[in-house]
Biopython code that builds the backbone (N, CA, C, O; Angstrom):
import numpy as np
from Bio.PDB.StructureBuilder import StructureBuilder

atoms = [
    (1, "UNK", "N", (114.390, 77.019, 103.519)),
    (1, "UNK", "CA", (114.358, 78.238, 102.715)),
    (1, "UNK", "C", (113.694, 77.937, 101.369)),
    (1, "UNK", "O", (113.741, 76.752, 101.040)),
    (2, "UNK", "N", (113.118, 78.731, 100.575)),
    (2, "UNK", "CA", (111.911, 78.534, 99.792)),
    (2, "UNK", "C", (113.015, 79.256, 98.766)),
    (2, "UNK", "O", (113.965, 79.935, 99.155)),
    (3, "UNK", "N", (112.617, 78.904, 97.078)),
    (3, "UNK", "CA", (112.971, 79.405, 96.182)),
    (3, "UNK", "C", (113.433, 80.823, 96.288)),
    (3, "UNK", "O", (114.506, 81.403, 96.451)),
    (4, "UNK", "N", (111.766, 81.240, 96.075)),
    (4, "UNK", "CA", (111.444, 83.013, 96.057)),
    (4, "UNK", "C", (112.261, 83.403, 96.484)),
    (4, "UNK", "O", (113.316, 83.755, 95.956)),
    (5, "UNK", "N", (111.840, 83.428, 97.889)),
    (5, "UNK", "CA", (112.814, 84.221, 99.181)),
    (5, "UNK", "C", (114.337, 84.273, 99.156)),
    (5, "UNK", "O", (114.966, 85.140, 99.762)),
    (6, "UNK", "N", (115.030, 83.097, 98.271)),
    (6, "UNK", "CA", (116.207, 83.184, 97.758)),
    (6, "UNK", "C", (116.366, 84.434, 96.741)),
    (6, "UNK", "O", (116.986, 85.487, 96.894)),
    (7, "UNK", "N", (115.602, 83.964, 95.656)),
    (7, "UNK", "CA", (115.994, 84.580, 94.244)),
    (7, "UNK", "C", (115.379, 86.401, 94.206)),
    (7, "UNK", "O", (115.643, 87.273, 93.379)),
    (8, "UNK", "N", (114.127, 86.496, 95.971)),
    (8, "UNK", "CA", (114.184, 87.458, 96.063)),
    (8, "UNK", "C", (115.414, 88.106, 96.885)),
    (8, "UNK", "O", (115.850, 89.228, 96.624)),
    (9, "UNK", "N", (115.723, 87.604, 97.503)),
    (9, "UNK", "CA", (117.347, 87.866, 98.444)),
    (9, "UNK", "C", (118.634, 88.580, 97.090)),
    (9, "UNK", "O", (119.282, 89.626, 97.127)),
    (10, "UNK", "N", (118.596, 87.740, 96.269)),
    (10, "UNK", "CA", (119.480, 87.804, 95.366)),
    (10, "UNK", "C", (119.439, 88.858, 94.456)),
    (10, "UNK", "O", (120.431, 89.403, 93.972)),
    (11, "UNK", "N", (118.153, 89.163, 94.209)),
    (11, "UNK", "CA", (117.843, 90.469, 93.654)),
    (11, "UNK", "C", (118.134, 91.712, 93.987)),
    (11, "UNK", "O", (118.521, 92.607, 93.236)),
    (12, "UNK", "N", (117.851, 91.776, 95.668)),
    (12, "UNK", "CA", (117.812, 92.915, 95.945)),
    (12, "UNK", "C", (119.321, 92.811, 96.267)),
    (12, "UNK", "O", (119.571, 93.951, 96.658)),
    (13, "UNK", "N", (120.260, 92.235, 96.319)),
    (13, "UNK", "CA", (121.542, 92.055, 96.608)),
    (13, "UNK", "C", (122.408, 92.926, 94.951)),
    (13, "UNK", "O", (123.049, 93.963, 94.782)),
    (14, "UNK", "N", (122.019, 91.973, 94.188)),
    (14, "UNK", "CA", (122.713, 92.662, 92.903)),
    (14, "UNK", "C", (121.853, 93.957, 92.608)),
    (14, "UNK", "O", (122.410, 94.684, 91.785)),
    (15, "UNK", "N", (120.508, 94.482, 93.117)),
    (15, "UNK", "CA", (120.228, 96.066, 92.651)),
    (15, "UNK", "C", (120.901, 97.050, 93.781)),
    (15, "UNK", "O", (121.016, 98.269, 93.658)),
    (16, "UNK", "N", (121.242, 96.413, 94.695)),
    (16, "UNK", "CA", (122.103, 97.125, 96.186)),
    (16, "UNK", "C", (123.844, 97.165, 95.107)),
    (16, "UNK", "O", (124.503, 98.112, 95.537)),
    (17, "UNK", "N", (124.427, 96.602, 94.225)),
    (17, "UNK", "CA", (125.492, 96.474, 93.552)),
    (17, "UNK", "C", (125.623, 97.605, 92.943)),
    (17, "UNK", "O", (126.310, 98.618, 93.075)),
    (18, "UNK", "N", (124.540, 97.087, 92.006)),
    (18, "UNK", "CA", (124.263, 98.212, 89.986)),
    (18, "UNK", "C", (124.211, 99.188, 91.002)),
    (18, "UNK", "O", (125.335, 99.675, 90.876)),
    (19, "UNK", "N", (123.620, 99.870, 92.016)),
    (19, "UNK", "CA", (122.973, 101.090, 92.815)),
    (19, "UNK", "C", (124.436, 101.810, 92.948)),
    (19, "UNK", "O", (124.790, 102.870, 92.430)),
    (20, "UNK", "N", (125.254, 100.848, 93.871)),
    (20, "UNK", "CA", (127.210, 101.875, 94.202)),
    (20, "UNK", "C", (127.421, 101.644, 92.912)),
    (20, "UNK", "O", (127.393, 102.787, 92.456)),
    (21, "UNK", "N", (127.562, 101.119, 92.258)),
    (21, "UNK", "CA", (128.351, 101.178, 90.925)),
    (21, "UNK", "C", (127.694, 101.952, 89.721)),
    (21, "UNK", "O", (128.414, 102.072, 88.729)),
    (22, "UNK", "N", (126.443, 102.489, 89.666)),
    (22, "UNK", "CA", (126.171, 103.226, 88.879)),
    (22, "UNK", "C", (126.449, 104.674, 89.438)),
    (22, "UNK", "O", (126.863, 105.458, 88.584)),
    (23, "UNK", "N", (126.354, 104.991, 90.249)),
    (23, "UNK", "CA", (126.932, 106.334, 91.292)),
    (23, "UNK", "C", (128.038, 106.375, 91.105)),
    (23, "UNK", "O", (128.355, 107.420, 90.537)),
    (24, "UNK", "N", (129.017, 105.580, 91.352)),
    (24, "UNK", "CA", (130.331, 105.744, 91.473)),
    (24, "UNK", "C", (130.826, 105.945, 89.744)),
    (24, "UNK", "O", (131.796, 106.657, 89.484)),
    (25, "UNK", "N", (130.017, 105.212, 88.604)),
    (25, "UNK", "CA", (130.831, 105.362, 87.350)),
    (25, "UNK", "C", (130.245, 106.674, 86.833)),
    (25, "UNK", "O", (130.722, 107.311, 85.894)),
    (26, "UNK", "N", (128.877, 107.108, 87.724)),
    (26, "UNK", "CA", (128.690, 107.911, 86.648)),
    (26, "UNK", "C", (129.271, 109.664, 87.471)),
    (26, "UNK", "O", (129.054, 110.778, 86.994)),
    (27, "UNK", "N", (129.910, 109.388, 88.585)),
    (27, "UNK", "CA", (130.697, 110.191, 89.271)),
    (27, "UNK", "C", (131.412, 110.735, 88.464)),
    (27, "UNK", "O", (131.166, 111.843, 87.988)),
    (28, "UNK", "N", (132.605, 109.898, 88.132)),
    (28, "UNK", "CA", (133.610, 109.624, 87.264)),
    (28, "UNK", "C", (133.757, 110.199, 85.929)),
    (28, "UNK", "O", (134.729, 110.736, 85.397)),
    (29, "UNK", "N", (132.080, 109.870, 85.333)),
    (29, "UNK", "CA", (132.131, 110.262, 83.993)),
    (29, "UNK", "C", (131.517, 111.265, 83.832)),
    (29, "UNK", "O", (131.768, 111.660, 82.693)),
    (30, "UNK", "N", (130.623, 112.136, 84.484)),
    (30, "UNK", "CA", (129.986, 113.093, 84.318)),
    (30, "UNK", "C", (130.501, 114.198, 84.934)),
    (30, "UNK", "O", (130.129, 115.338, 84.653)),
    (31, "UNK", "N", (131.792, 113.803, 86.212)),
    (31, "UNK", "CA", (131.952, 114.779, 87.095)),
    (31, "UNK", "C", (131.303, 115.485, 88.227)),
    (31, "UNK", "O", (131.823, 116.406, 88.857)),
    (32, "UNK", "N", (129.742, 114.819, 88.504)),
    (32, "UNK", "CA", (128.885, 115.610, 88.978)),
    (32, "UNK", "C", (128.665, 114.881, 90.430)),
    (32, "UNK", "O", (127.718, 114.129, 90.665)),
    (33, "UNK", "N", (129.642, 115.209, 91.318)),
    (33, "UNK", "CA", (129.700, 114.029, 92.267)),
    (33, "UNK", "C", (128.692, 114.160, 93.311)),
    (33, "UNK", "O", (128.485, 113.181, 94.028)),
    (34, "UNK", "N", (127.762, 115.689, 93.572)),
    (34, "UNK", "CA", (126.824, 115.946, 94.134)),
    (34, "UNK", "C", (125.655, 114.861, 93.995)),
    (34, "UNK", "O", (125.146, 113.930, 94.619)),
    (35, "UNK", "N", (125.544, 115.595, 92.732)),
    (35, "UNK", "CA", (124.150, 114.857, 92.394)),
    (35, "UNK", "C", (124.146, 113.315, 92.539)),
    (35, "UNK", "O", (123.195, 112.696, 93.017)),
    (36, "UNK", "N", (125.404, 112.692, 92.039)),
    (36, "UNK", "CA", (125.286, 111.397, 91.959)),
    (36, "UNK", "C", (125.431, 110.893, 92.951)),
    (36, "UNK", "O", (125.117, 109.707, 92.850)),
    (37, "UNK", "N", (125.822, 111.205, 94.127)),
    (37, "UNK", "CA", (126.302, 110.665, 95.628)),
    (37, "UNK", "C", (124.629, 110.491, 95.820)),
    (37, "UNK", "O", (124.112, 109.404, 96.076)),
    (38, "UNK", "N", (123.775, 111.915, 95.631)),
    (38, "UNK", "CA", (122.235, 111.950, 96.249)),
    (38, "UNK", "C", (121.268, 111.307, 95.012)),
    (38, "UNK", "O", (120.073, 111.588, 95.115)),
    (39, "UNK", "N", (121.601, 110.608, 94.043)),
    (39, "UNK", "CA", (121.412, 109.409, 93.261)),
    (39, "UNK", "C", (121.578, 108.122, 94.007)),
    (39, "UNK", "O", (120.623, 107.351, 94.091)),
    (40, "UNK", "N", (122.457, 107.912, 94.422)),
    (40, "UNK", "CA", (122.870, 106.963, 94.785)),
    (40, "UNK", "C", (122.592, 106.396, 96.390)),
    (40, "UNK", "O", (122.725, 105.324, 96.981)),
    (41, "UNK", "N", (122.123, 107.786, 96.720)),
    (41, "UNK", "CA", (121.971, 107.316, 98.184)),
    (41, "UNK", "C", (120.787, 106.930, 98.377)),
    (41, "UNK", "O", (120.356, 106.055, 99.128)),
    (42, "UNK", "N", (120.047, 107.913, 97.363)),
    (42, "UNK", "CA", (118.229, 107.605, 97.204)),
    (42, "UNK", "C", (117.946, 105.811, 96.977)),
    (42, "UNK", "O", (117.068, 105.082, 97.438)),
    (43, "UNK", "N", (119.174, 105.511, 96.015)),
    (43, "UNK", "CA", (118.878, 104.117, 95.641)),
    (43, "UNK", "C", (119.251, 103.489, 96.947)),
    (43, "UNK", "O", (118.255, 103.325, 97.653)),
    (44, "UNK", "N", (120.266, 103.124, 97.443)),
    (44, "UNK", "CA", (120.386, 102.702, 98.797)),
    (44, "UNK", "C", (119.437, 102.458, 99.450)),
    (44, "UNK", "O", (118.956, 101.329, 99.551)),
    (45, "UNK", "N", (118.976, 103.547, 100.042)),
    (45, "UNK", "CA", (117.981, 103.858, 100.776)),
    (45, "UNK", "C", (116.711, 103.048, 100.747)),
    (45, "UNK", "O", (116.391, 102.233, 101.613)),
    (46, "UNK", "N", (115.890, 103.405, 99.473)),
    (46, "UNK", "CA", (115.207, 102.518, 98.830)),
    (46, "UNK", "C", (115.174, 100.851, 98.938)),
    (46, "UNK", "O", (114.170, 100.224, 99.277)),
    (47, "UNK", "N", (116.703, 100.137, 98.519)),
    (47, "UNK", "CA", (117.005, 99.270, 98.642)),
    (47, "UNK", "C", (116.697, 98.457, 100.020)),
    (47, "UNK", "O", (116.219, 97.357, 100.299)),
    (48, "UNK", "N", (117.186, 99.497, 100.689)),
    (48, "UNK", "CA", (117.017, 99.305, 102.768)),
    (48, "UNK", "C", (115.996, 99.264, 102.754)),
    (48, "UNK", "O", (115.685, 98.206, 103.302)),
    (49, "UNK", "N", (114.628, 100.100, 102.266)),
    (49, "UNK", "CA", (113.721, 99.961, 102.937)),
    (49, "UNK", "C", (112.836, 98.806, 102.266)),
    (49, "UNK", "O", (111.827, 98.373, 102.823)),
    (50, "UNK", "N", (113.277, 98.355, 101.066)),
    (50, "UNK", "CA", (112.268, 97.053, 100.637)),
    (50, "UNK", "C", (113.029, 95.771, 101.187)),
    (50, "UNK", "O", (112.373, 94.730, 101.158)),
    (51, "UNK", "N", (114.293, 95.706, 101.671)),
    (51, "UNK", "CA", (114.723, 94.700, 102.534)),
    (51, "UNK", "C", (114.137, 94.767, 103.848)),
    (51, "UNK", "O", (114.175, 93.639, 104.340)),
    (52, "UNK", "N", (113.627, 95.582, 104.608)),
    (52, "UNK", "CA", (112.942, 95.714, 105.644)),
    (52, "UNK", "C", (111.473, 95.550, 105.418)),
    (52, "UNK", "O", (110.971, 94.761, 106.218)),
    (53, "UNK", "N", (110.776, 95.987, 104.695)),
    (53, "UNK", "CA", (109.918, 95.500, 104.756)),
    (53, "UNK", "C", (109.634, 93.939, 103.918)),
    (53, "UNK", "O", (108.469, 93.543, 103.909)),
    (54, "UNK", "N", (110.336, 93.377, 103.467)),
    (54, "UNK", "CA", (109.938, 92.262, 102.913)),
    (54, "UNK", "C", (110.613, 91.191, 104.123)),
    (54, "UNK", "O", (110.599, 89.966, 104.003)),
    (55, "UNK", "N", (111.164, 91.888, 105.228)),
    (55, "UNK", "CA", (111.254, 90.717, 106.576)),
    (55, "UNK", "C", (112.504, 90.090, 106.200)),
    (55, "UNK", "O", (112.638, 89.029, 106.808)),
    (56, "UNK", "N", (113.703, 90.414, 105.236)),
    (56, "UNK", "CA", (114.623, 89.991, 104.734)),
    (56, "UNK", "C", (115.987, 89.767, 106.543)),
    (56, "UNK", "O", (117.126, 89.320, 106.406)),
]
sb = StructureBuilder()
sb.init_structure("model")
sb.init_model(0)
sb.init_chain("A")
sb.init_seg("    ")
for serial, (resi, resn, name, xyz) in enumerate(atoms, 1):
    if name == "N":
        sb.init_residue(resn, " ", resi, " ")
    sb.init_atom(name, np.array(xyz, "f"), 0.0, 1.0, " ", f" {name:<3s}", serial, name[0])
structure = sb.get_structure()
């Protein structure tokens, strides 16, 4: 296993984190659980698809 491919692993691991946890706090604090669920899912999503394409 090569550096990168680690520290890229690791990346997309902790922005897959900040992604539920910024949804979920800003649920909480704004009240707006619509929007932020479809915030949050967009990020997900996103997340999935650059782990797929980077062959992860």
């Amino acid at each position: 296993m090569d550096l990168a491919g680690n520290l890229l692993r690791i990346l997309v691991i902790l922005l897959y984190v900040l992604g539920l946890a910024s949804f979920v706090v800003a649920a909480f604090l704004f009240n707006q659980i619509v929007g932020c669920l479809t915030v949050g899912v967009c990020l997900m999503l996103t997340v999935f698809l650059l782990v797929r394409e980077s062959g992860m």
